[in-house]
Steps between C-alpha positions, in 0.01 A plus 500: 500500500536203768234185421468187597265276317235777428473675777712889460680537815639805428451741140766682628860430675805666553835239505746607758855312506688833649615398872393871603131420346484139627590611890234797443190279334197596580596711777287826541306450166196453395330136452680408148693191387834417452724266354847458645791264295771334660862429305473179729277281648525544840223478859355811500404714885249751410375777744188701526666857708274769356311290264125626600275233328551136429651314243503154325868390457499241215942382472591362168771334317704554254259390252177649649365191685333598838747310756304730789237731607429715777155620566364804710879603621425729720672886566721486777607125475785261352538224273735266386484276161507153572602421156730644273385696204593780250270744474214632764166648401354698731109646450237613736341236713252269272625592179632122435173333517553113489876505383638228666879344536602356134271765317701648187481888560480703131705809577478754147 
């Protein structure tokens, strides 16, 4: 389970650290959320090549704090992090609600 506050962003994850599983993603899936872990914190380019729905993007560090969010990224587009972070949690569009930068995410 993914929370911040009270609001459930996601009952159900799936943690991906496997190069492999972080170049696929969410590639040709259905709309689900993910949780990808870094062994460094590092600026993170994200891409949206056969991603058919959009996604919030919320980039955390090493301790869970929200350093950076993406809203509504959109199939067929690009991002880069501006920030640093160490994990990346990504969920169908307007699953995040209010989080904002410097919210605590709960991960179980």
């Amino acid at each position: 389970m993914i929370k911040n506050k009270s609001l459930i962003i996601a009952s159900y994850h799936k943690f991906i650290t496997s190069t492999k599983d972080i170049a696929t993603g969410l590639m040709f899936s259905k709309p689900k959320t993910l949780l990808f872990g870094f062994k460094r914190s590092r600026k993170i380019s994200l891409h949206m090549w056969f991603v058919f729905f959009p996604i919030d993007v919320l980039f955390l560090d090493a301790d869970f704090y929200v350093v950076e969010i993406k809203r509504l990224f959109k199939p067929w587009t690009f991002y880069s992090s501006k920030t640093t972070c160490n994990y990346i949690v990504e969920t169908p569009a307007g699953r995040i609600g209010d989080t904002s930068v410097g919210d605590k995410i709960t991960i179980d």
